[in-house]
DSSP file (Angstrom, degrees, kcal/mol; ACC not computed):
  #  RESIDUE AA STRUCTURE BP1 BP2  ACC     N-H-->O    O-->H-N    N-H-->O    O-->H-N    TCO  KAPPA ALPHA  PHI   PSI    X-CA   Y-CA   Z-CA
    1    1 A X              0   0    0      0, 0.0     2,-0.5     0, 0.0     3,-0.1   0.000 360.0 360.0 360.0 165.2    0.0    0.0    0.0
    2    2 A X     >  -     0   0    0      1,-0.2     4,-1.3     0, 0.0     5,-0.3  -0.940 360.0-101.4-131.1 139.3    1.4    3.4   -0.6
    3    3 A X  H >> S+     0   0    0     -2,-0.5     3,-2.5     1,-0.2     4,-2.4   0.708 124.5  49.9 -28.3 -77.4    1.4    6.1    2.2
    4    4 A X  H 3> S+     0   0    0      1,-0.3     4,-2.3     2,-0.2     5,-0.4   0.886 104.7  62.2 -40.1 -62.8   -1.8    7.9    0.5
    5    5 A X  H 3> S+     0   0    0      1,-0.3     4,-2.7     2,-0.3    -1,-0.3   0.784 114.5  29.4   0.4 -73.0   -3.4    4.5    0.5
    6    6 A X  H <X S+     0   0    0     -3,-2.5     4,-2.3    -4,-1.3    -1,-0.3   0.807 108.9  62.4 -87.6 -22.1   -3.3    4.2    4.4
    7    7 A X  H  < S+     0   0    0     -4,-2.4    -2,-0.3    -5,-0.3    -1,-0.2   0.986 111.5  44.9 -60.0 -44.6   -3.5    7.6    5.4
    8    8 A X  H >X S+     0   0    0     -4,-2.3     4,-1.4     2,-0.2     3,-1.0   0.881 119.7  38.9 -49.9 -47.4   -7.2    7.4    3.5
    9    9 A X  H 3X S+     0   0    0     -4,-2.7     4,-2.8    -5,-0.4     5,-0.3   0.972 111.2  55.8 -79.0 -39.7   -8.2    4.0    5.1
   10   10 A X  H 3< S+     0   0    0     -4,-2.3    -1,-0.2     2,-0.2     4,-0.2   0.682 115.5  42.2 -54.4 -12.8   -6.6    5.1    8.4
   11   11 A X  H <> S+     0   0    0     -3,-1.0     4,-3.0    -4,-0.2    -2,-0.2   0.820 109.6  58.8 -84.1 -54.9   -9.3    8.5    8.0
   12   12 A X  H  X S+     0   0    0     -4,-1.4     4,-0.7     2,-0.2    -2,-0.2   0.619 111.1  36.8 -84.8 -30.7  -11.9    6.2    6.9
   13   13 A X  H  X S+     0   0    0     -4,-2.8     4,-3.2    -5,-0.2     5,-0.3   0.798 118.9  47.7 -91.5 -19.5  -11.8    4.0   10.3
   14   14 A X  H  4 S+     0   0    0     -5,-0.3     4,-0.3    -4,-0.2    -2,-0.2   0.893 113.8  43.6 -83.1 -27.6  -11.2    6.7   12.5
   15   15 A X  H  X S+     0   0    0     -4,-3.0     4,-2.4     2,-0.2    -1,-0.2   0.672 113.3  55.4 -90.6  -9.9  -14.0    8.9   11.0
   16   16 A X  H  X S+     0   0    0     -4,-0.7     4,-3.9     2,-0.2     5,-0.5   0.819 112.8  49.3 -70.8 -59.3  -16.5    5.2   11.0
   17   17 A X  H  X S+     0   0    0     -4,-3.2     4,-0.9     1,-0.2    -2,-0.2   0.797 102.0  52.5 -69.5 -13.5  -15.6    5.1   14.9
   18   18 A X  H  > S+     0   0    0     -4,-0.3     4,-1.9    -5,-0.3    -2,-0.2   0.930 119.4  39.6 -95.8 -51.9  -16.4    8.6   15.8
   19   19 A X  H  X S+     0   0    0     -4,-2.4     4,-0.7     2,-0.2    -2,-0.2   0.944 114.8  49.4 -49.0 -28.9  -20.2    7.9   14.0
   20   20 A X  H  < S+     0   0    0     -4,-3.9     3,-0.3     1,-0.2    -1,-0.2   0.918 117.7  44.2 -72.9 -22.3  -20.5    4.2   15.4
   21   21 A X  H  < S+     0   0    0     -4,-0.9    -1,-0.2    -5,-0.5    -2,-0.2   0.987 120.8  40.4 -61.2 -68.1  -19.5    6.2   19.2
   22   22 A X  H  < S+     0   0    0     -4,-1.9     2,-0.5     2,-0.1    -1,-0.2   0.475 107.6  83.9 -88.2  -5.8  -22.1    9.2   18.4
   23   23 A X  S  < S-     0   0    0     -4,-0.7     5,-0.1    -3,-0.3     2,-0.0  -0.879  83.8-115.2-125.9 133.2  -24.8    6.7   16.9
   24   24 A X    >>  -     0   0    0     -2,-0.5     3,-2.7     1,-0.2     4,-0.8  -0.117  19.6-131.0 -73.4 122.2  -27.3    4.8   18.9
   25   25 A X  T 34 S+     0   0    0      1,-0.3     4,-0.2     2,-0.2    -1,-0.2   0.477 102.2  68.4 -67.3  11.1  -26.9    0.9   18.8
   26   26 A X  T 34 S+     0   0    0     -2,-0.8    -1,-0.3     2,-0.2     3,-0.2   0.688  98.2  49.8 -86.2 -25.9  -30.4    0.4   18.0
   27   27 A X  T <4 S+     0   0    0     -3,-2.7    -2,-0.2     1,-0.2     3,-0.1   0.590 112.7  49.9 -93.1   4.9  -30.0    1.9   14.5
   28   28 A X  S  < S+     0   0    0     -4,-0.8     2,-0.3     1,-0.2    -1,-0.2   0.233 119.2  19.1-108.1  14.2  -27.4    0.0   13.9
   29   29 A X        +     0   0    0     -3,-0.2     3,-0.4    -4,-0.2    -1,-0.2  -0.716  53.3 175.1-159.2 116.7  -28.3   -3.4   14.7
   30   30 A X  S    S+     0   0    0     -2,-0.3     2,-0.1     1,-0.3    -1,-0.1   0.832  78.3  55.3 -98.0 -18.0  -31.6   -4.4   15.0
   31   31 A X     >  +     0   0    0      1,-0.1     4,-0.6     2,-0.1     3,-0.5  -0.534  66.4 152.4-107.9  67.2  -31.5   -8.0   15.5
   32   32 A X  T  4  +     0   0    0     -3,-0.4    -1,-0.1     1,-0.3    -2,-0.1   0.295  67.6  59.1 -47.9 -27.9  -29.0   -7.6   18.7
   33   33 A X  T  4 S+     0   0    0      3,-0.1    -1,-0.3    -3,-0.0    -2,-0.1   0.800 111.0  30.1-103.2 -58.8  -30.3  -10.7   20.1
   34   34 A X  T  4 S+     0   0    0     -3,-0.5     2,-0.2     2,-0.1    -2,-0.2   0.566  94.0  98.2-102.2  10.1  -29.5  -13.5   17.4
   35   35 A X  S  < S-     0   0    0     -4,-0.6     2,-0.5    -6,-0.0    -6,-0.0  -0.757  71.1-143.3 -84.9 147.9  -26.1  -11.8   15.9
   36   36 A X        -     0   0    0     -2,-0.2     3,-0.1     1,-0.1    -3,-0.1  -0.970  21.0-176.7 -81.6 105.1  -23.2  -13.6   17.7
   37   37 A X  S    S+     0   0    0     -2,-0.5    -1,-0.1     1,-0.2    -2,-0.0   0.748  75.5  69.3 -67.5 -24.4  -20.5  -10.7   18.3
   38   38 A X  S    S+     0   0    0      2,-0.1    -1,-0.2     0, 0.0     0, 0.0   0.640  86.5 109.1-101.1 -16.0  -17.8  -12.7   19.8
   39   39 A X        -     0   0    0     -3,-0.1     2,-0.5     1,-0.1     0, 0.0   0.046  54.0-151.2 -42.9 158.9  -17.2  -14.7   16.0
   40   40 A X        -     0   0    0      4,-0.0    -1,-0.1     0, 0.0    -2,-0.1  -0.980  21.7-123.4-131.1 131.4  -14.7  -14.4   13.8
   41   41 A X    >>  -     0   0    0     -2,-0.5     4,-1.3     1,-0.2     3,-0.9  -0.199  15.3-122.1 -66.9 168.9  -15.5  -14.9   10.0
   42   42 A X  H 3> S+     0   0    0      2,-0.2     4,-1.1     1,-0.2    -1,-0.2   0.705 114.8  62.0 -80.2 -20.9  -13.9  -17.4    7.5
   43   43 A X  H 34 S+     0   0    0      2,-0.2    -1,-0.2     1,-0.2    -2,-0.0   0.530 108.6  32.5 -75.9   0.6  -13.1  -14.4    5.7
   44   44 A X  H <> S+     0   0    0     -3,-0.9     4,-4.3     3,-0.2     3,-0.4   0.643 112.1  67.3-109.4 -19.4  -10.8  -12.7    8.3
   45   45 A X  H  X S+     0   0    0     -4,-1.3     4,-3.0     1,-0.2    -2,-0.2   0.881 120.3  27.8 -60.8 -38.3   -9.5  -16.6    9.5
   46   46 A X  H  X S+     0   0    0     -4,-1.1     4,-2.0     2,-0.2    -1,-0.2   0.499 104.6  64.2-127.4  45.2   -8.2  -16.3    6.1
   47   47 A X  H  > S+     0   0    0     -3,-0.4     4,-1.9     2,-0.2     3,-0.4   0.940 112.2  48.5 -83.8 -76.5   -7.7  -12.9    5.5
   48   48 A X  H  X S+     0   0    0     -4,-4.3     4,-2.4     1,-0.2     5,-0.3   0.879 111.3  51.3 -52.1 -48.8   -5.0  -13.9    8.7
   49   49 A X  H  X S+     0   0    0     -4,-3.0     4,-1.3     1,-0.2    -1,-0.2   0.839 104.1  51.5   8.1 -91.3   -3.8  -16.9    6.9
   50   50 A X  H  X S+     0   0    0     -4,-2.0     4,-1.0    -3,-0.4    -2,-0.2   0.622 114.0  45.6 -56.5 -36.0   -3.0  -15.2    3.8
   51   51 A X  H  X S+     0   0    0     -4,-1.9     4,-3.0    -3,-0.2     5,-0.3   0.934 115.1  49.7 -64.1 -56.6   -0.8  -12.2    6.0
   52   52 A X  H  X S+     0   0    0     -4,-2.4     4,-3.1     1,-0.2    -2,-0.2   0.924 112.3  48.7 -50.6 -36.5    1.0  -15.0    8.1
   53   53 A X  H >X S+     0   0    0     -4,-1.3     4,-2.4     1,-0.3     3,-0.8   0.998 109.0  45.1 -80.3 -49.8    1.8  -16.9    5.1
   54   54 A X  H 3X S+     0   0    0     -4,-1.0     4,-2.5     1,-0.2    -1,-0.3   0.767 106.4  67.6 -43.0 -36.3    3.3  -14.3    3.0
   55   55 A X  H 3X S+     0   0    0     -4,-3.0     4,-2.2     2,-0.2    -1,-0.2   0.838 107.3  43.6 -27.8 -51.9    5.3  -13.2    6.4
   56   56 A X  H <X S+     0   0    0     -4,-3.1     4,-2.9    -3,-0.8    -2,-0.2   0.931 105.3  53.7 -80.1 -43.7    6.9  -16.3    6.0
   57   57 A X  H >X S+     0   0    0     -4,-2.4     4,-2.4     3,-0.2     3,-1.3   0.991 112.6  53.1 -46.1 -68.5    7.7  -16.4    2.2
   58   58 A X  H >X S+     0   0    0     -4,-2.5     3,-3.3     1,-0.3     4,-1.6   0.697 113.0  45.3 -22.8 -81.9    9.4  -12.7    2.9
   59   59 A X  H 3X S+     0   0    0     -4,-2.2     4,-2.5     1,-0.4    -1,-0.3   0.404 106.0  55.0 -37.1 -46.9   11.2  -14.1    5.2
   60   60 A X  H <X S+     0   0    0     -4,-2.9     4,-1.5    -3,-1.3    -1,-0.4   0.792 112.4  41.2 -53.0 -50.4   12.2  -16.9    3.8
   61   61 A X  H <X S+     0   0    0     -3,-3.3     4,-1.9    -4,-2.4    -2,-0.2   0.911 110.5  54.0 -88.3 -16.7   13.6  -15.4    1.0
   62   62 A X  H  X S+     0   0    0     -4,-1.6     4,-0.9    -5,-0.5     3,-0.2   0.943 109.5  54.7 -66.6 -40.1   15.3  -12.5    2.8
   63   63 A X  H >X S+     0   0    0     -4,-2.5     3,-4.1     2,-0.2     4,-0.9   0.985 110.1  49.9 -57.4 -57.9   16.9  -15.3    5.0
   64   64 A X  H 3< S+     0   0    0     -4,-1.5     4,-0.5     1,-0.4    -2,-0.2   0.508 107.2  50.2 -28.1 -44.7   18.1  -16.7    1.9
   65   65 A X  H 3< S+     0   0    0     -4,-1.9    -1,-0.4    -3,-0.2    -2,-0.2   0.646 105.2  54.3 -10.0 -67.8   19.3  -14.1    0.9
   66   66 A X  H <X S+     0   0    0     -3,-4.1     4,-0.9    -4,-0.9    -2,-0.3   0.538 111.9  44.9-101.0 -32.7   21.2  -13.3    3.9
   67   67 A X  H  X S+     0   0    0     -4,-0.9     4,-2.0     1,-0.2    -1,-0.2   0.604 101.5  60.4-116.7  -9.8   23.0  -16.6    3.9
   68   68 A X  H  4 S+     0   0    0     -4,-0.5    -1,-0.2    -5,-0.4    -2,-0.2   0.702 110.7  43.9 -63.0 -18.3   24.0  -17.0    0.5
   69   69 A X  H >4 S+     0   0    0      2,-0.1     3,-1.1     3,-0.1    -2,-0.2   0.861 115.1  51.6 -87.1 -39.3   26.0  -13.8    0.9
   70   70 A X  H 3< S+     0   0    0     -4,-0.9     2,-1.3     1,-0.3    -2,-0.2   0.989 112.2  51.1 -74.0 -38.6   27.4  -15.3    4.7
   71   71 A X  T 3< S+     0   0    0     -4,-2.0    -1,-0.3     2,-0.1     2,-0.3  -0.156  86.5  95.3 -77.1  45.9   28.4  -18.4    2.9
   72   72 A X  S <  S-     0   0    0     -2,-1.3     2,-0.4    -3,-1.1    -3,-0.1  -0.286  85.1-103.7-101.0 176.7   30.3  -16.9    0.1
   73   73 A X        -     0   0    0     -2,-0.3     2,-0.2     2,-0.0    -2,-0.1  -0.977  27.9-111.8-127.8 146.9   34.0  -16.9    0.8
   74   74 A X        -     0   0    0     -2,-0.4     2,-1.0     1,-0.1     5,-0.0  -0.160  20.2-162.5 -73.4 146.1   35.9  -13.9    1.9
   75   75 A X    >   -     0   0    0     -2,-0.2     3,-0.6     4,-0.0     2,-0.2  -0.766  23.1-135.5-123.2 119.0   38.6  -12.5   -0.6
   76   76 A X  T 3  S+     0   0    0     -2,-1.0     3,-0.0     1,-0.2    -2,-0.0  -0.319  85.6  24.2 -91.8 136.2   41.0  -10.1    1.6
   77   77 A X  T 3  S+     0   0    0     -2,-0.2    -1,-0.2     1,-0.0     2,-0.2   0.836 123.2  12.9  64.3  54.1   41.8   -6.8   -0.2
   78   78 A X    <         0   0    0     -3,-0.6    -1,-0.0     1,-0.0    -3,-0.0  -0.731 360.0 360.0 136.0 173.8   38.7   -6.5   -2.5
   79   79 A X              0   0    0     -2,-0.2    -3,-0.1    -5,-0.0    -4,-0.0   0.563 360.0 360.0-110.1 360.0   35.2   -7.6   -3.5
């Protein structure tokens, strides 16, 4: 994402929490009673997935990276 990117979504939640604070929870949920809050969807289970795993590819290749260079051999007095 690119700076503008998050400064707008980062607007866009803060200005979402300051209505959901000012706005009464009966006009925003009306069936209060059979919604389960405490859930978590299959679309954020792998909406977290999909972060974790990519975490790891980076990583993986930046170690990879990292140790192809340490396993090189040194050559004294130039590259």
């Amino acid at each position: 994402m690119t700076d503008i990117s998050l400064t707008l979504t980062a607007i866009t939640h803060v200005v979402y929490a300051g209505l959901r604070s000012i706005t009464p929870d009966a006009l925003l949920d009306t069936d209060r009673e059979t919604r389960d809050r405490g859930a978590v969807s299959l679309e954020q289970a792998l909406w977290y997935a999909a972060a974790a795993t990519a975490v790891g590819i980076v990583a993986t290749v930046i170690w990879t990276k990292i140790k192809s260079e340490a396993d090189k051999p040194v050559v004294p007095g130039g590259l």
